[in-house]
N, C-alpha and C positions, 0 to 999 in steps of 0.2 A: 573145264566147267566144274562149280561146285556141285560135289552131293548132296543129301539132304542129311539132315542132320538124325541119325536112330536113336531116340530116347526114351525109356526106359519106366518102369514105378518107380526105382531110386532116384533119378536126376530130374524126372516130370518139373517139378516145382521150381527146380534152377533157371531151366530152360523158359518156360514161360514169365516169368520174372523178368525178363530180361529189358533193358533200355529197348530195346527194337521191336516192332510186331513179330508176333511169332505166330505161322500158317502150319500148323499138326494134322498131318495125314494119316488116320486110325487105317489099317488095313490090315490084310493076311494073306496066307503064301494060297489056297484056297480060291481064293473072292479072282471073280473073271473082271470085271468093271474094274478091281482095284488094279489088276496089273494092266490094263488099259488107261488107265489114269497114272500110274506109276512115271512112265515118263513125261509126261506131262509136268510131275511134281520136281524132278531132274530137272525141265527146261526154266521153270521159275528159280528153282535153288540157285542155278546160273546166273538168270534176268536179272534178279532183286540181291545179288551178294552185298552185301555191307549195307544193305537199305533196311533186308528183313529177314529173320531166320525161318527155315525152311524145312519142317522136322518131319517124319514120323513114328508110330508107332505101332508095333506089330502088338492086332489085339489078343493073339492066343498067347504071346509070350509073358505079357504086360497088362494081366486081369485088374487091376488093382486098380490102372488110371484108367480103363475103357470103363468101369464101372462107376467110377465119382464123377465120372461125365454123361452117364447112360448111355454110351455108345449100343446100339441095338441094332443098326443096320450100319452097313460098308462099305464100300470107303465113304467116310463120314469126314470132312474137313472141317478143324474148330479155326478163328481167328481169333488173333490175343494181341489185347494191346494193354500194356500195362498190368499185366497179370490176370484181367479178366476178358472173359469171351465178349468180342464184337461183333460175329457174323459166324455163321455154320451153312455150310453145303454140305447135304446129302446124295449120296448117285454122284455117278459118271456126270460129268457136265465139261462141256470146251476149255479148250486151255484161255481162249478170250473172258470169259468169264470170270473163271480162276484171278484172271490177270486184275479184272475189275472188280471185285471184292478186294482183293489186295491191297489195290491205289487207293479204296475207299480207306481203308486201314492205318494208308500210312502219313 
């Protein structure tokens, strides 16, 4: 199974760029909901390899990008399609969901 992909303030910009939808998972080692959603974001990283990338971002490590995005609550999910946001979930929500926001995306 693929991982997600950890990205960073330095690479932020690369990653969402990118030819393919890109799903950023803000979270922290902290957040109860975030590591209930955690694998979840594992099962899509898998689902969707070479369709979408599948990232996240730790917000305590990575202040820089949680804040040019306002990330204020967490786990906060951005969708990116061509460098700009198409869709955000906030909270815990099913991995069916997740999955349809996605397909919407891609």
């Amino acid at each position: 199974m693929a991982n997600t992909l950890a990205i960073t303030d330095a690479n932020f910009d690369e990653v969402i760029n990118s030819d393919k939808p890109v799903l950023v998972d803000f979270w922290a080692e902290w957040c109860g909901p975030c590591k209930m959603l955690s694998p979840i974001v594992e099962e899509l990283a898998g689902e969707y390899d070479g369709k979408a990338i599948i990232a996240s971002v730790d917000v305590d490590s990575n202040p820089n990008v949680s804040a040019k995005f306002g990330i204020r609550s967490i786990p906060t999910l951005l969708f990116f399609k061509n460098g700009e946001i198409v869709d955000k979930q906030v909270g815990y929500v099913p991995k069916a969901a997740l999955a349809q926001k996605l397909d919407g995306v891609l």
